[in-house]
N, C-alpha and C positions, 0 to 999 in steps of 0.2 A: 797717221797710223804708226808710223816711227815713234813719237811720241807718246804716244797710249804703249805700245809692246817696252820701251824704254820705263816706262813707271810702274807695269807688271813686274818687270825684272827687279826695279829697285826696290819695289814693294815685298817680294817675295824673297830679296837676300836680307832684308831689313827684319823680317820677320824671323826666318833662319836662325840670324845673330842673336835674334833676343830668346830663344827657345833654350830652356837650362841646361847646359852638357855635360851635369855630372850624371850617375847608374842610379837609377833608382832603387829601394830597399833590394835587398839580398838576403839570401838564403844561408845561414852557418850551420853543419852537423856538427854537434856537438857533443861528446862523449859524456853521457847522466855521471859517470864518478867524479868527474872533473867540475861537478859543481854543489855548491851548498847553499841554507837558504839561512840569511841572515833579519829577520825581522820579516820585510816584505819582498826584500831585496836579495835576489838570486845572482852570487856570485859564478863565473866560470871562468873557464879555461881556454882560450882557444888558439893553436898554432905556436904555445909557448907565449901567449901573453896573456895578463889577468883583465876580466872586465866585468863591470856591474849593469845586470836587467832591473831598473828602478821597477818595484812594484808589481815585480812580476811571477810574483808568489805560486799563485793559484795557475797559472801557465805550467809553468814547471811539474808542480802535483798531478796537474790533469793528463802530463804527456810521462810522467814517470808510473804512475797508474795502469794507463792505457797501450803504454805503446810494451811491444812486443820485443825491437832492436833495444840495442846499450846506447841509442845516439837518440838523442833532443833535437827539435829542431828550435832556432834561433833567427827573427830577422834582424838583420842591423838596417837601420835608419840612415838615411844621409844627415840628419842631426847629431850623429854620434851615439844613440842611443838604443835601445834595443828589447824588443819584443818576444815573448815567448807565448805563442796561439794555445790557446785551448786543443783541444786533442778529443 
């Protein structure tokens, strides 16, 4: 019995460790003046630094259209990269 509850244990810290501990995507408000679209590519602004949404043209128009506030929403990726949703 020791034995089986001892390989539960290990089994379950072992699993633990392997399960990813970085945040998954997140949420940026981002202020519509602070950003321009270059080709497909929507440059912004955020918190005083500059970054590029590859390809994320039509994001940006649907949510500068639609939305009501001065602020965009933005996901950032844990690849570095970054999403602007349809609206």
């Amino acid at each position: 019995m020791k034995l089986i509850l001892g390989i539960a244990i290990f089994s379950a810290a072992l699993l633990t460790g392997c399960s990813p501990s970085s945040p998954p995507a997140y949420e940026l408000s981002v202020y519509k003046d602070d950003c321009h679209i270059i080709g497909n590519d929507v440059y912004f602004s955020y918190n005083g630094a500059d970054f590029v949404a590859k390809n994320q043209a039509t994001g940006f128009q649907s949510q500068t259209q639609t939305a009501t506030g001065i602020d965009i929403t933005v996901i950032a990726l844990q690849d570095g990269s970054y999403i602007i949703p349809n609206k």
